[in-house]
N, C-alpha and C positions, 0 to 999 in steps of 0.2 A: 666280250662285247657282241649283241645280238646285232645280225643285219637284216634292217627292217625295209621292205618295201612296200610304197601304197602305190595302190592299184584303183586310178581313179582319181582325178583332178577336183572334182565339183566341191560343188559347196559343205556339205559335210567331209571333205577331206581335209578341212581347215583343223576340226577337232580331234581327229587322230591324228593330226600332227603336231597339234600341240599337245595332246596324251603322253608320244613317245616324248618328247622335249623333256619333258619332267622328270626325266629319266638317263638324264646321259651320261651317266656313268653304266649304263646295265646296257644300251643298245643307239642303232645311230641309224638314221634314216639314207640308205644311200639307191635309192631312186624312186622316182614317183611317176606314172604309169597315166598318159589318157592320147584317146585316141585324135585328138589337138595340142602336139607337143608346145605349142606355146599356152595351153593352160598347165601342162605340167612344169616349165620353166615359173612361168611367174609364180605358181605356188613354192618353188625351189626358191627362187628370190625373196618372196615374200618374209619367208620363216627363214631364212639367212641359214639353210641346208649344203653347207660346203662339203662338195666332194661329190653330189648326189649329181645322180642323171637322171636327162629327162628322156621320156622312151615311150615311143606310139606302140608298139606291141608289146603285150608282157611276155609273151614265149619268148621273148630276149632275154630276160632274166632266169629262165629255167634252170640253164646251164651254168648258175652263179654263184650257189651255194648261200641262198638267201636264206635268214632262219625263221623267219616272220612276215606273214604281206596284212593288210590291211585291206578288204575289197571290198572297196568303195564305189562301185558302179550300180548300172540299174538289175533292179532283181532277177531279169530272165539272164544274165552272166553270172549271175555268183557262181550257179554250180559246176560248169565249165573249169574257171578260174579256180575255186577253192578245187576241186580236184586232182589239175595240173599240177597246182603248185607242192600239195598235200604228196603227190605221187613222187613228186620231183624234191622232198624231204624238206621239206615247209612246213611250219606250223601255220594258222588260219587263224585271224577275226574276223568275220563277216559281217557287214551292215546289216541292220533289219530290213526288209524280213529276209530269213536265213534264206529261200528261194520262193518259184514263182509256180510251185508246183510240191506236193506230198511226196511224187517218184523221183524226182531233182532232189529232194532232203534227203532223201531214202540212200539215193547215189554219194552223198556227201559223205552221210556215216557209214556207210559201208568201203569207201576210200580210207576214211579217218582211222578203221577198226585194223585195214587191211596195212597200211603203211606206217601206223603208230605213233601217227599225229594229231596234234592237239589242234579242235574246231572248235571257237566258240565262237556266239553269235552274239551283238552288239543286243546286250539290253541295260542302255546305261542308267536308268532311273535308279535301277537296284542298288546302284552306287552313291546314294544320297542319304544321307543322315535320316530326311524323315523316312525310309523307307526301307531301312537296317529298323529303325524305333518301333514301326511299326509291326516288323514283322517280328522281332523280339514280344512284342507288347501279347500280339496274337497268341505266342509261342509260350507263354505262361498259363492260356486258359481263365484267365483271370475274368475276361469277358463271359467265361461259359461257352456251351456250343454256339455256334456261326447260325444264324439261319437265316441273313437274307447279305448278298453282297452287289454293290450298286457300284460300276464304273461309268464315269462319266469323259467321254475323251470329246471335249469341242475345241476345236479348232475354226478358222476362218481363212481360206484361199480364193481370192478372186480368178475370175473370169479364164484371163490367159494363165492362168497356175499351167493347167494342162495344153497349153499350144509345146510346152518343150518337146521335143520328138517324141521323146518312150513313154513318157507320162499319160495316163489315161488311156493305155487299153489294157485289156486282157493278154492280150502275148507279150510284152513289152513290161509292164506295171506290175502286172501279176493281178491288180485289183487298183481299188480304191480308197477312201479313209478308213475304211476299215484293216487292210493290210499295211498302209504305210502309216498312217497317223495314232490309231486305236493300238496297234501294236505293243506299244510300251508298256501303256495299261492292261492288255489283256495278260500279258508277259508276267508284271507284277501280281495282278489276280491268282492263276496260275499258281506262281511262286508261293503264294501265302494260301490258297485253298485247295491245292488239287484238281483236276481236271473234271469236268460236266460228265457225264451220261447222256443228258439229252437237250437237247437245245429247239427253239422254234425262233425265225427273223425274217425281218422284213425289211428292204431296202428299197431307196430312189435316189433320184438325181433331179434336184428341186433347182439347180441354180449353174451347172455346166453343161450344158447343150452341144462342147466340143470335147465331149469325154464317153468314151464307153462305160463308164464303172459309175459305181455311185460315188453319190457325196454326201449319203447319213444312211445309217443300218440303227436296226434296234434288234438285240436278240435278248430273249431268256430264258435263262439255264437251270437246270435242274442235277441237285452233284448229289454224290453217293449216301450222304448221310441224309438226305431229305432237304438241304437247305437248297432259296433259290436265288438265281442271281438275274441282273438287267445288264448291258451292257449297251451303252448308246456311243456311236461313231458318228464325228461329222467334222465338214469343213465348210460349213454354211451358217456356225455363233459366231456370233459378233463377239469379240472380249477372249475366246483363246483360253478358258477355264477346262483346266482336267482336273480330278476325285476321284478317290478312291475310299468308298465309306462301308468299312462291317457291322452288319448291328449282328451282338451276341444275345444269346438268351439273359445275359447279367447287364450290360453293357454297348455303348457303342464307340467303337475308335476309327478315325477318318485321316487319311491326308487330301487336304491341309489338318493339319492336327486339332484335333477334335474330343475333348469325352465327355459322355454322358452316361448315367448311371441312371437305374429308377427301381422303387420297388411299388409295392401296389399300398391303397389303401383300402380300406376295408370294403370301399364299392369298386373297388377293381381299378379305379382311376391311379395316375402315377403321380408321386413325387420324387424329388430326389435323392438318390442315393450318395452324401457327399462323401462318407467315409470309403466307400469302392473307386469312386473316382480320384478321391486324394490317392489310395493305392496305386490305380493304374497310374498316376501323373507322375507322382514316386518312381513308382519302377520305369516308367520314359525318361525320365531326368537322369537318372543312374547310370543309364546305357550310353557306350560310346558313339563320341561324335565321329563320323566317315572322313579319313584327312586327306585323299584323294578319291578327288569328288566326278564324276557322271564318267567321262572317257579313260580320264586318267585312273580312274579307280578300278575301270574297270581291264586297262593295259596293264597296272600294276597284278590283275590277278593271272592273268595272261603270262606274263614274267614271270610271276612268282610260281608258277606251275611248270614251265619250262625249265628255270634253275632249280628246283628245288623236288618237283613231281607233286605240290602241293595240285589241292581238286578245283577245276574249273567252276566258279559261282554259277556260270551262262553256260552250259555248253551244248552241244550239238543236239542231245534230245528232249536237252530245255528249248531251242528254237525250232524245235520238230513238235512237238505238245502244242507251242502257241498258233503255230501256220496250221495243223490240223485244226484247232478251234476255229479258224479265220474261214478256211476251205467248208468247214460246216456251214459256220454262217449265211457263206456264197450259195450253197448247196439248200439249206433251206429257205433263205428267201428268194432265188430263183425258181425251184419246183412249188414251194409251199405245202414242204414234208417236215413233219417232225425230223430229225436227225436224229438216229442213235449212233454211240461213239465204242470201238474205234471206228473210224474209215478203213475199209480194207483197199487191199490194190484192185480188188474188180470195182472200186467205184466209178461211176461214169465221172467224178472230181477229181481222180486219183493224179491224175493226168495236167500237164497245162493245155494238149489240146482236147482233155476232156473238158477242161473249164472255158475255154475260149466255143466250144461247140454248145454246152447245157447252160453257162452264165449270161442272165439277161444281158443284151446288148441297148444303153439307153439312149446313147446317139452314135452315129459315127464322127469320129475325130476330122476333123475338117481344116485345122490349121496347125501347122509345123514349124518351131522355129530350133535351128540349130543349139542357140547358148543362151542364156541370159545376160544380162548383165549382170556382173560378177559385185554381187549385194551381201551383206548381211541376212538370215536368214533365223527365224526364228526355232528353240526347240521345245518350249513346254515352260509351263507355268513353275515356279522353284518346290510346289505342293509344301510352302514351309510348315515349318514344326514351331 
């Protein structure tokens, strides 16, 4: 039986908790971690966690023999935290994003390398049915080569989103929709194409006046075969719609699930290709369905890695790939440079207080509130199939 502890009371602490739940024959949650022990009590209450303690510092647990934490706080602690714990013979999930900085990721895996412990970083969509389908679907070629890939990450957060303390700046946040919200999608991108070469974006802040960061980016990318991609960040759509659509040189497949086929006619105009598209639908149909779905799917691989040595789906330099894409983005539409990849460590970004010095600053935070009230909290559209 694994001893699991989360690190981090708030609102997505709800979902690794009920992750490990699903699981309790293989591990048990015995304490949960935030620097307001009575938000770590009521989450113990809540989830009927018997046995578990509630505890303001996690260095109390060091000395415990925990074999799992959960680190559910804000991004400029991950790498602190996953570190200690990592050092202190811990296995590591990390929330997104993995940190708040390229040299903070760098220090993770370089802890992880050194003590033999397993880091991975929360990217739960991968653990959805359409998005096993899809990247099966890709993984056939069926579509042909890739040549244009369009994510769509909109979101909508009013006004006070950013009054919580660490939200909305640079040393605190790490960034804006683009690093906490766009994340998942750019994570999945990634996962199904491979990493850009070169990128060019542009960002602002059209609608939070008490945030340093923005709240919509637009980048486009250019990856090693020639194809290119869009990626749009915001938390300014009304409606909460994210996409992910690949059009292939044969084909195009999307989630939300989408095909379309075309072949030319003799002035070059398109119609449809049904026989290609029955194919792909075919081969999506045939593929299996994910039976532990977004966090849970994503603990069971966790688990399953731990007891077994089976390979991490997410791991540390899958959430090192995505924050270097993110830090580009920062990086070009603050300078208004092209970006070429990799970022080395001389980058003036490399840094969190390279990024807090070179990242536009578009307002100062101006109001502070301790908690929220302790709400429901939205995570993304189901992208059905």
């Amino acid at each position: 039986m694994l001893k699991v502890a989360i690190i981090g009371a708030g609102a997505i602490s709800g979902a690794h908790i009920s992750a490990y739940l699903a699981f309790p024959e293989r591990c048990q949650i015995v304490a949960v971690v935030d620097m307001y022990v009575d938000k770590a009590q009521k989450r113990i209450n809540e989830y009927g966690l018997e046995g578990a303690q509630a505890v303001t510092d996690y260095t109390e647990l060091l000395a415990q023999n925990i074999d799992l934490v959960s680190v559910c706080t804000p991004p400029y602690t991950h790498a602190p935290i996953a570190c200690d714990f990592m050092q202190a013979g811990a296995h590591v999930l990390v929330e997104k994003p993995m940190a708040s900085s390229l040299e903070e990721a760098d220090q993770m895996l370089k802890v992880a390398q050194e003590s033999g412990k397993l880091l991975s970083v929360v990217a739960q969509n991968r653990f959805t049915t359409p998005m096993m389908k899809l990247k099966g679907v890709l993984e056939s070629k069926l579509m042909g080569p890739i040549v244009h890939v369009q994510v769509d990450s909109f979101w909508w957060r009013g006004h006070n989103y950013y009054d919580l303390w660490w939200r909305g700046t640079w040393e605190k946040e790490g960034g804006g929709c683009t690093l906490n919200h766009a994340v998942h999608h750019i994570d999945a991108m990634l996962w199904m194409m491979g990493p850009p070469v070169e990128l060019q974006a542009m960002m602002a802040n059209t609608a939070h006046d008490n945030a340093e960061v923005e709240d919509v980016s637009m980048a486009m990318l250019r990856f090693q075969e020639g194809a290119l991609g869009m990626i749009t960040s915001s938390v300014v759509h009304h409606g909460e719609e994210q996409q992910l659509i690949f059009q292939g040189k044969e084909a195009r497949v999307s989630a939300p699930w989408k095909v379309v086929a075309s072949t030319a006619r003799s002035n070059g105009f398109p119609e449809s290709n049904q026989e290609l598209e029955q194919q792909i639908q075919k081969l999506a149909d045939e593929l299996p369905d994910v039976v532990h779905v977004g966090h849970a799917g994503q603990v069971e691989n966790v688990l399953n890695a731990i007891e077994t040595g089976s390979p991490l789906l997410v791991d540390g330099e899958s959430g090192r790939n995505t924050l270097e894409l993110i830090v580009g983005i920062y990086k070009s539409a603050s300078t208004g440079e092209k970006v070429i990849f990799p970022l080395g460590v001389e980058d003036a970004f490399y840094t969190r207080e390279g990024i807090m010095q070179h990242a536009v600053h578009f307002y100062e935070k101006k109001t502070t509130v301790e908690n929220f009230e302790d709400s429901s909290i939205t995570l993304g559209s189901k992208l059905d199939f």
